[in-house]
N, C-alpha and C positions, 0 to 999 in steps of 0.2 A: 292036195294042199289043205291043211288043217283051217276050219274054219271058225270062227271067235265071234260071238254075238255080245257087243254092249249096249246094253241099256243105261239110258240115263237122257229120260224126258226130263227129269225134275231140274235141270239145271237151266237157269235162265239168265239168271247174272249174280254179280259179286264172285265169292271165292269158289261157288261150286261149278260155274263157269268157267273158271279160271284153271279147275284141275282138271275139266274135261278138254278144253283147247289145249292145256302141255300135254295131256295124253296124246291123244289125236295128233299132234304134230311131230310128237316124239314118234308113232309106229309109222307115217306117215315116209317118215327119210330112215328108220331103224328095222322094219320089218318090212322084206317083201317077197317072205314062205308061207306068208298065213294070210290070208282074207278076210279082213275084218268087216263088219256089216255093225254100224250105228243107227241105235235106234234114239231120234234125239227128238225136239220139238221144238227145236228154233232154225233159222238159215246161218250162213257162212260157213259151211263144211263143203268142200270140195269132194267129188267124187275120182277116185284115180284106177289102175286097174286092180288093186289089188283092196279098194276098198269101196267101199257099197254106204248109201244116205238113208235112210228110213225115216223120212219126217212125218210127223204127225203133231200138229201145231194144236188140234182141238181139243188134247190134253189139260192146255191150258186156262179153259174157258172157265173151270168149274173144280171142287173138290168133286165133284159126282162125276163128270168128263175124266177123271185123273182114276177115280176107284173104277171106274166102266174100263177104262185100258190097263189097268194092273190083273185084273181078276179075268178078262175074258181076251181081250187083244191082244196081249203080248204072250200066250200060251199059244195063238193063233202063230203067231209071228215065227216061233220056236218051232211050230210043227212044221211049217212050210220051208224054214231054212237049214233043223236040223245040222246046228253046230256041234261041233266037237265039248265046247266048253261056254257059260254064260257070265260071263263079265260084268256086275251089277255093281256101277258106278254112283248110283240111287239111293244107299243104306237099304235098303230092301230086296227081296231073291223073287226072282219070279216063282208064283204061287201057280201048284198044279202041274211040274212038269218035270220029268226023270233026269235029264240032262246034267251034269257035273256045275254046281255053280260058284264063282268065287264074288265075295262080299266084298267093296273099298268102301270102308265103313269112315265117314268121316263129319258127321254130327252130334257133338258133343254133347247137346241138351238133357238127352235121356239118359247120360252116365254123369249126368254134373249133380251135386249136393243142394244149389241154388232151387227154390221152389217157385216158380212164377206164378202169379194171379191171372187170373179171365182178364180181369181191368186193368192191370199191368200191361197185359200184349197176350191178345187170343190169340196170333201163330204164337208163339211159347208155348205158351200152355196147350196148345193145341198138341203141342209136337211131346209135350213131357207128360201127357197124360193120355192120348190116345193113338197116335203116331208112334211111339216109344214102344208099345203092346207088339205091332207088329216088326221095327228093326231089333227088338229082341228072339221072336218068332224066326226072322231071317238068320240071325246068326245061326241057332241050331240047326238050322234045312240046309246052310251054307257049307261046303266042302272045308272051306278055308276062310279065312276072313282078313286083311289086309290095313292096319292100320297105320296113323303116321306118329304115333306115341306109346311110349312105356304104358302112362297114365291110363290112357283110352284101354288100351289093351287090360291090365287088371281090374280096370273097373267093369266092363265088358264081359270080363270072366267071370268076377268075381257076382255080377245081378243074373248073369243066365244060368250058371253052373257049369259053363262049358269049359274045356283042358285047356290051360292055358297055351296048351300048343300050338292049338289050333290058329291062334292070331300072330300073322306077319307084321312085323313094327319093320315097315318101310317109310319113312321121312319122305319127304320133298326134295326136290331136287336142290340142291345148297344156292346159294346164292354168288356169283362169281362178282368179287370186292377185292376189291387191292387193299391187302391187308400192311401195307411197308408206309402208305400213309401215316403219318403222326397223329394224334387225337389231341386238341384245342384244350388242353387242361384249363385255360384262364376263362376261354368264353365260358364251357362248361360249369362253371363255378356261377353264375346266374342266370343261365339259361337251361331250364327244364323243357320237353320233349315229348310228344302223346300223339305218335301218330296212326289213329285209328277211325273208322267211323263212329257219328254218337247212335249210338244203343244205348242202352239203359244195364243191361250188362256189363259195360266195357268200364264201368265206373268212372266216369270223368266226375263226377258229384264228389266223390273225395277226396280229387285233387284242389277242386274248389273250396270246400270246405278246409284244408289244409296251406291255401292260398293265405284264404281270411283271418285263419291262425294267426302266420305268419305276419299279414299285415297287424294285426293288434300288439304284435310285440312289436312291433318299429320295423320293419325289414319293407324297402320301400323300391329295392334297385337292385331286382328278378324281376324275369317274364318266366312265360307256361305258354308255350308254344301249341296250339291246338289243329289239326288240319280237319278239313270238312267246310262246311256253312254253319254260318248263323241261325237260320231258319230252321236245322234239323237237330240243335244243338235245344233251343228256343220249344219244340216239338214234344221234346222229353223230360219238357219244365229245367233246364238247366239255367243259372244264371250266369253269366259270362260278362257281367258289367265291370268287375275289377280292370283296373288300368294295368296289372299285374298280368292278365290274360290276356292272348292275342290270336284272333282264328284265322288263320292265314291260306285257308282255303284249300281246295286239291292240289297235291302235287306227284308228280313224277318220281318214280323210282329213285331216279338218280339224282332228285333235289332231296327226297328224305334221305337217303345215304351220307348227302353230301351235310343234312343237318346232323345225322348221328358221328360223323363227325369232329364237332363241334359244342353237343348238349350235352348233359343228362339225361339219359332215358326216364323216364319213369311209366310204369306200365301195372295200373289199379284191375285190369280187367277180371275179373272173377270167372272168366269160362271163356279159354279158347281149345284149338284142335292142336293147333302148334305152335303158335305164337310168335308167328316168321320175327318180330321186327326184333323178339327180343336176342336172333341168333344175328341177326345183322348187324346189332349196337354191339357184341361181342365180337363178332367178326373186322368193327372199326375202334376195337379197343376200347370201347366208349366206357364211361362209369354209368350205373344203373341201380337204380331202385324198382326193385321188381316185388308182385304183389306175391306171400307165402305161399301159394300153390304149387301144384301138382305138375303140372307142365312147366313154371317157373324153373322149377328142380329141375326136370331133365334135361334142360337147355341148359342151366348157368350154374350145376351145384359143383363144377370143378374151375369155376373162372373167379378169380380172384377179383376182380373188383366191381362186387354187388352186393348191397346189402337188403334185405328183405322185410318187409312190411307187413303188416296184418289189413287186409284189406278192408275192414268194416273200421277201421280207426282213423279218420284223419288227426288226429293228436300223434300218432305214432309215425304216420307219414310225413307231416310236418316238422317233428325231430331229425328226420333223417335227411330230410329239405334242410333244415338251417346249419346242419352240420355242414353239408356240401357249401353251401352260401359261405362258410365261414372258415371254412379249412380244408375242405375238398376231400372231408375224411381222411383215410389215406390211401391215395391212386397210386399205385405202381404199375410202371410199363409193363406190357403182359408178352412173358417170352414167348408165351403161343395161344394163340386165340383159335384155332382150329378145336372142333366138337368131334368128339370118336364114333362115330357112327359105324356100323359095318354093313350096312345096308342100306341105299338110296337112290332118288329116284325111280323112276318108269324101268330101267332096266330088269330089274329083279324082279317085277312086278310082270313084266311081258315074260318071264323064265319059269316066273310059278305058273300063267297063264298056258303057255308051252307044253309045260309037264301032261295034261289031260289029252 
């Protein structure tokens, strides 16, 4: 029985979380010729027969606890278990060891244009100016490298010098939306959409600023739909005092589905990996104002109703706001909202894994 070593201590919560549990569930009911052994540092992984737990939680305690188990522990781990192939879910390859390894590269910090400050946010900067040194190091030591975008992928190439062959543009697993639903043209006409956490990256600061616009020309009857807390909003010095804004706290998949829907997207964020929400507001026919970027494109550059923004401009985002406010530009029913992908999800990803 072929046997798969993944790593990926670093994942604790949020989205890197999120791709190690659909991993993990997906080999869990989809593979059982290969014996996987995770090597993780949190609880709630099941062990079953065909797959093996390796917790080590004291990873966590420290950046030095995290660099002691990259450089010496997990070369240990490798020689004892002697996998076929090494699975580094991490952005990083295990350092010091011959074994075949495949990279799922999926932090975007170190191939974004965006420059962060210490004062800004020292994990940023931590991650874009010293952290960055070594998932670039990985890519080259890497067999293969595994990404979920065009974007990542040429920029990836294009900072290491590596072939661009080398990188699988595997997407995420799609999102299952009943696409025969209608989309709410009339709400949408005053109701804008942002459903993301606040970072300081994700740009909610423009949409505010583009609010204020708005308000000074007279437009007094739109909301700006925000999810998350106050407090965290408040956190990253944002002001959210306009009667125009509303933070309507966490929700459930299937309540933001159920808003995209019914809004306008709008989506300022200057640095994502994939930008799930913006293929789901497509996938529910939704209109969207999405921010000029790079992953914007790959997601929306053949869907007809989206019009694009320059991200550092709220004057430019606030034209394309009043245009919506005032005539809904022009939405046409979309004959097909499906993305042409030829590759996605865990499947392909367990078939390159396979191949070693």
């Amino acid at each position: 029985m072929k046997k798969i070593l993944v790593f990926n201590v670093a994942a604790e919560l949020g989205g890197a979380l999120t791709i190690l549990h659909d991993f993990y569930n997906y080999v869990t009911v989809n593979t059982i010729d290969i014996h996987w052994y995770f090597v993780v540092s949190i609880t709630g992984f099941i062990e079953t027969e065909n797959i093996t737990i390796l917790n080590y939680p004291e990873v966590k305690k420290s950046w030095m606890h995290r660099l002691l188990f990259d450089c010496f522990k997990a070369k240990k781990i490798v020689k004892k278990i002697v996998p076929d192939v090494i699975f580094s879910m991490q952005n990083v390859t295990v350092p010091g060891v011959d074994i075949p390894q495949i990279l799922y590269l999926h932090q975007p910090i170190p191939f974004s244009s965006i420059k962060f400050s210490f004062r800004q946010s020292k994990y940023h900067w931590v991650y874009q100016n010293l952290i960055s040194k070594l998932i670039y190091r990985s890519i080259k030591k890497a067999d293969s490298v595994i990404v979920q975008t065009n974007w990542m992928a040429k920029s990836a190439a294009l900072i290491t010098g590596e072939d661009r062959k080398k990188f699988k543009i595997i997407p995420p697993e799609l999102p299952i939306i009943d696409t025969s639903k209608p989309f709410d043209l009339i709400n949408a006409r005053s109701t804008f959409f942002y459903p993301v956490s606040f970072i300081s990256y994700k740009n909610h600061a423009l949409i505010i600023k583009a609010v204020k616009i708005l308000e000074i020309k007279g437009f007094q009857n739109f909301q700006v739909l925000f999810t998350g807390k106050r407090n965290d909003a408040e956190s990253i010095g944002l002001d959210c005092s306009s009667k125009c804004i509303k933070i309507i706290g966490k929700l459930s998949h299937e309540e933001v589905i159920e808003l995209l829907r019914k809004t306008t997207l709008v989506f300022p964020s200057r640095l994502e990996t994939f930008g799930l929400p913006l293929l789901e507001a497509r996938l529910c026919k939704a209109f969207i104002l999405a921010g000029d970027t790079p992953f914007s494109h790959d997601i929306l550059d053949d869907y007809g109703n989206v019009k694009f923004f320059n991200v550092d401009n709220s004057e430019d985002l606030a034209i394309k706001m009043q245009d919506i406010i005032t005539n809904m530009t022009k939405y046409t029913e979309p004959i097909n909202t499906s993305i042409n992908l030829t590759s996605v999800g865990w499947k392909p990803v367990v078939d390159i894994l396979s191949g070693y």
